[in-house]
Every structure is written in structure tokens, then in C-alpha cells.
C-alpha positions, 0 to 999 in steps of 0.5 A, a space after each residue: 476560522 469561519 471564513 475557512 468553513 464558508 469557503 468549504 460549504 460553498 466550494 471556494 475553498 482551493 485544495 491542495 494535496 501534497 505527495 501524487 502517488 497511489 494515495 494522493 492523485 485520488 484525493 485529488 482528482 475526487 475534490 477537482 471533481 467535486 467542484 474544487 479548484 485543486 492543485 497537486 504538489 509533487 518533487 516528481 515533475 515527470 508527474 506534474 507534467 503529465 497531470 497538466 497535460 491531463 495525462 494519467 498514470 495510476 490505474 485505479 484513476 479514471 483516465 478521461 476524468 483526469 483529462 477533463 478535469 485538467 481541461 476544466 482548470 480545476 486539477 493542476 499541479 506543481 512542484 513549486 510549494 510557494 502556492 501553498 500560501 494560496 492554499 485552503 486546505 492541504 492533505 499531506 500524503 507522501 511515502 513513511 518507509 521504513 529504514 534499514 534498521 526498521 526504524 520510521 523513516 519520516 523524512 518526507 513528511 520532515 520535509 514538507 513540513 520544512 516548506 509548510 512553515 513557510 506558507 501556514 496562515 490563518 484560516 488554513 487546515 492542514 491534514 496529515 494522511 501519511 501512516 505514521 506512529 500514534 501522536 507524530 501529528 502532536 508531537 511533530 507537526 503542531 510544534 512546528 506550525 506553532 513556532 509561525 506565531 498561529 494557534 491551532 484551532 484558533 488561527 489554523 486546524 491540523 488533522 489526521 486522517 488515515 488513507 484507506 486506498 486499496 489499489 486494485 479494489 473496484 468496489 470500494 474507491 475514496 467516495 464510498 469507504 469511510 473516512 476517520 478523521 481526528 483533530 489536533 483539537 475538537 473544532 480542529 476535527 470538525 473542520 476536517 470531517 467537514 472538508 471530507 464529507 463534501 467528497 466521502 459519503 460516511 466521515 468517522 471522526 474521533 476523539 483526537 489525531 492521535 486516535 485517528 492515527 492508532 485507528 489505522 495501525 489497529 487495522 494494519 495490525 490486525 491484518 498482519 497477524 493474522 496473515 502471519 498466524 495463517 502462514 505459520 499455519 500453512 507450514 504446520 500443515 505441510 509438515 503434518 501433510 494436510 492441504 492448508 486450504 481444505 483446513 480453512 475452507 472447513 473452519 470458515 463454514 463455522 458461522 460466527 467466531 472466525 475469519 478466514 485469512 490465507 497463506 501466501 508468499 509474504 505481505 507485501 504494499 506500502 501498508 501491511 509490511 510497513 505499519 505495524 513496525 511503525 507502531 511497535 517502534 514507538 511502545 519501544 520509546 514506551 519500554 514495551 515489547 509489541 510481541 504479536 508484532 514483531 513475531 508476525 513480521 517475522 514469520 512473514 518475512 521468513 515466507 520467500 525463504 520458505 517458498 525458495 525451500 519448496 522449490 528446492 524441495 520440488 527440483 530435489 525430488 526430480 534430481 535438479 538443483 537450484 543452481 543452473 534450473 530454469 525458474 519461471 515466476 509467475 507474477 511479480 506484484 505485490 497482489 493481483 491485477 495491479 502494477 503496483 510492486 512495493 514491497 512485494 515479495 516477489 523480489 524477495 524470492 528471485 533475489 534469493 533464487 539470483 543468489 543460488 544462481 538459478 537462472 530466473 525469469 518472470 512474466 506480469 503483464 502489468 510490469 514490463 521490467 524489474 530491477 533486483 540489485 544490479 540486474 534489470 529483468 524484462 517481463 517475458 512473453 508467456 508461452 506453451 514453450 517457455 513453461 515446458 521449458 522451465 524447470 519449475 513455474 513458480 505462481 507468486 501472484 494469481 492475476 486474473 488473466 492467467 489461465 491456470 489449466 494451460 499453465 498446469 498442463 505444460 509445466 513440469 513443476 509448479 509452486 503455488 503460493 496463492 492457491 490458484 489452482 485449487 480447482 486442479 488436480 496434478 502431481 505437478 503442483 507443490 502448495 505452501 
């Protein structure tokens, strides 16, 4: 595979990154800008023809930088998978949700790998960034690409690195946080930490795809659990009649031993809800019971019902009921100052407030409209007169351009699932 490697040093080498989303366009857009032609794969042609025509559509992407590099020729993309039998080196990062039944649902990965084994040649590295369960770049991928008669790390590489986007971060973007790479085989990995380190200035590899792949459910995990451990905290401390954010502002003055989390209406993003699930889907194969995991997912499952509770709880305390308030929730995105609304629990609480037939409405100012079941909702203008007009203000997302006084000031009840107004003093205010 030399002849792959001259080409990834002198930037010959055409990239392509398979899967456009909130993962995937960045991949993209940082190796065009690095001097590499790139060329985008995405069933989403919408997408691909608005990159072609230079035209942006993640707010994390810089929107003059996609317009200059579509200009230059060097970002392309395409729904065709035919030019992968161009292609040098290809990143796979499309969806892995999960299925009803919390089972992984690798579907999309099945069906790049279907058009893949099509187009595989020698000199060619293929990496997997799609978070799945430790050993699916072994067990599923290396079979397949081996049945086309090439050898891993003889004739092709195959990798595993895990993404660590973080919509909304404006310090830390794909150049500056560290990348961990694991290879089906050693030169396998070295490939792959060398593609990397021609875009990310600090490359980890480790000892194999497998480890890599365990590296991000370890850091999805650790996250989860902790986030459930904090919010089944947060509803001792209401049934003890503490305030949940004093405790933690306390403990955190303790200079070694501990790492403030905080509570919050549940997990929400492509990650947090979703990995750790993948991970105790596969020890159950092992006959293990992921305890910690399962029982964190299930406490944060369970916090839209207990924000509906409060609410309850709050309208209960002024004679209303659920049924018939009118119920302003304020952010509907899975965390603040995105648009990105996977998985957020957001949905979840005005899906259960819909079926208690309160008449819900909601304002974010980076999503224009929802949609929960069969109902498509409109993001409304928030105004003085539609706060003192609603029964209860519910804050599920604490955006930065939301100005918490006025808020408290003309509302008559509020939730407060994010500690946004932790500064304010008010009767008003019902914290989680």
C-alpha cells in the first residue's frame, strides 16, 4: 500500500465521506480545505445539490468556506456510489440508531457496505466513524470486503475511528480535538493516523478497530451515567426540599475527586441517548448485564415524565389541571444554541403533555416547525403577551438569546429544567 501512503503525503489522494450530516459534511469540508479533492456521498440529493451549488446547510460549517471550496472543485458530492472505484480513502459516517426494540439498527452501514464491495481496490483505506458495538469493523465489515479476493493490510486498510463532533462547540471543531484511530491490522492503523494527521493536529491510535470503537462507548458511557446519577440526584433533592444546584455548586468547590454534572429534562443528540445501548446490546450477546447502563437509561428516560409531573404539580398548586392549560415551552432542541433536534427530550414532554390534552405551544428560534405524531407545530413569536397568557412557561432548552428576567417577570409559572434562572429569585420558578 505504498502507493496509497505517497499519495496521502503529497495530497493526491481523492477523499471521500460517505453519510453528509452533522459528522460527515465537516470531514469533508476540513480535508477539501486541506488540499484534498473531496467528494461527498449522500442518498440525500437535496444535499448534494446544494453542496454543488456551494450552498451550506450545518450551522457549525462555515458558509463562505463551502462556497469557496465548491467553487475551487475540490468539494464535490454525489449520490452516485460508482465513484468510489476512484476513490482513495473513505470515511463512512451515516446514522446507527436504534430500533424499537433498542436493538443497533446498522442498516445504513449494511447498505454502504452493499455498494462498497462493489468498488473496493487495492491501494484503498476504508474507515468506519459511524458509532456502533465494539468489534462490528471485524466481524462485519472485514468479512465482506474480503470476500472481493483482497487482503487487509496487504491490498486495502480498514479502520475505525470514533467522531467527536460536538454541534454548537465553538471551541473545539474537527482540527483541534483529538482523534483516536484503530486499524483492522497495525499498518492498517498507521494509514489511518496518517490520513488524519494531514487535517487533525493531535491523531491517538490504539491497538486495534475494536479498542477504538470501545473508546467511544467509554466516553458516551461515562457521560450517560453520570448524567443519570445527577438526575436521579435532583429528584432526591426535591423530595428532601434541597435546591439540587446549591448541592452541586458546593461539591464542586472540592478541588480533587469530583466532576460536576447537572440535571436536565433527559439525554438528548445522536450520541448520549443512543451509545451506551449499543454497548450493553452487545455484552448481552456475551450473557452480561450492563447494569449501570441500563439503569442510567432508564432514569433518564423517565425525566420528561417527571418534568410533566412538576407541571402538574405547579398548575395543581393554582387550582388548573393539565387538561385545557396553556403551556409554553421554551426550547425544543436537544441543547442549547443549535438546531439540532435528535432525540430531544423536548418532544418527548410535549408529546406526553398533547396526550393529557393540554394546549401546547413552543418557541426556538432555530427550529421553525415540529412535528409530534400527527401534528405539525410552528415555532411562535415570543412575546410579553404570550407569556402572561400562558398557564405555565416550561424552559426545556436554555438558548443564549433568551432573556430570562423578562421571561420570569411576565410568566405566571415556570418550569426550570436547565437551571436558567438560577440568578433570579421568584416564587414563580419550579426547578427539577
Amino acid at each position: 500500500m505504498e502507493k496509497l501512503i505517497k499519495k496521502i503525503n503529497n495530497r493526491t489522494a481523492v477523499i471521500s465521506i460517505i453519510g453528509l450530516g452533522y459528522a460527515g459534511l465537516p470531514l469533508l469540508v476540513e480535508f477539501a480545505d486541506n488540499g484534498f479533492k473531496s467528494i461527498g456521498i449522500d442518498i440525500n440529493e437535496n444535499k448534494v445539490k446544494k453542496l454543488n451549488k456551494g450552498i451550506n446547510y450545518i450551522s457549525d460549517v462555515n458558509n463562505e468556506r463551502v462556497r469557496r471550496l465548491a467553487k475551487s472543485g475540490l468539494l464535490k458530492a454525489s449520490t452516485d456510489f460508482k465513484i468510489l472505484k476512484d476513490i482513495d480513502a473513505i470515511s463512512i459516517c451515516v446514522p446507527t440508531p436504534l430500533k424499537k426494540t433498542k436493538d443497533p439498527d446498522i442498516s445504513y452501514i449494511l447498505d454502504v457496505l452493499k455498494e462498497l464491495k462493489k468498488f473496493v481496490h487495492k491501494d484503498m483505506i476504508i474507515i468506519l466513524e459511524s458509532t456502533t458495538y465494539p468489534g462490528t469493523t471485524n466481524e462485519l465489515l472485514l468479512p465482506e470486503l474480503e470476500s472481493s479476493g483482497l487482503k487487509v493490510g496487504k491490498d486495502f486498510a480498514l479502520a475505525f475511528s470514533p467522531e467527536r463532533i460536538d454541534p454548537g462547540n465553538t471551541k473545539f471543531n474537527i482540527k483541534n480535538t483529538p482523534k483516536v484511530v484503530g486499524g483492522v491490522t497495525t499498518k492498517c492503523g498507521k494509514i489511518a493516523s496518517l490520513l488524519y494527521s494531514t487535517i487533525i493536529e493531535n491523531v491517538i491510535t490504539v491497538s486495534s478497530a475494536k479498542a477504538a470503537e470501545m473508546v467511544k462507548m467509554l466516553e458516551n458511557t461515562f457521560r450517560a451515567v453520570n448524567i443519570g446519577l445527577v438526575n436521579e440526584f435532583a429528584i432526591m433533592c426535591n423530595k428532601l426540599d434541597l435546591d439540587t444546584s446549591e448541592i452541586i455548586q458546593a461539591a464542586s468547590t472540592k478541588p480533587f475527586g469530583f466532576m460536576p454534572f447537572y440535571p436536565g429534562p433527559g439525554l438528548g443528540g445522536h450520541c448520549l441517548p443512543i451509545d451506551p445501548l449499543y454497548l450493553s446490546w452487545k455484552l448481552k450477546t456475551l450473557d452480561y448485564n450492563a447494569r449501570f447502563i441500563e439503569l442510567a437509561s432508564e432514569i433518564n428516560a423517565n425525566m420528561p415524565l417527571y418534568v410533566v409531573s412538576k407541571i402538574s404539580d405547579g398548575l395543581n398548586n393554582q387550582k388548573k389541571s393539565v387538561n385545557g392549560s396553556r403551556i409554553f415551552i421554551l426550547g425544543v432542541t436537544y441543547k442549547p444554541n443549535v438546531d439540532d433536534i435528535r432525540e430531544s427530550p423536548a418532544l418527548d414532554i410535549i408529546k406526553l403533555l398533547m396526550k393529557k390534552k393540554a394546549d401546547v405551544t413552543y418557541n426556538d428560534p432555530y427550529v421553525s416547525y415540529i412535528k409530534i405524531d400527527n401534528t405539525s407545530l410552528k415555532s411562535q413569536k415570543l412575546t410579553d403577551k404570550l407569556l402572561s397568557a400562558s398557564d405555565c412557561v416550561v424552559i426545556v432548552t436554555d438558548h443564549k438569546s433568551y432573556d430570562w428576567n423578562n421571561i420570569v417577570e411576565k410568566s405566571h409559572l415556570i418550569i426550570d429544567t436547565r437551571n436558567a434562572t438560577k440568578n433570579l429569585k421568584s416564587k414563580k420558578i419550579i426547578k427539577i
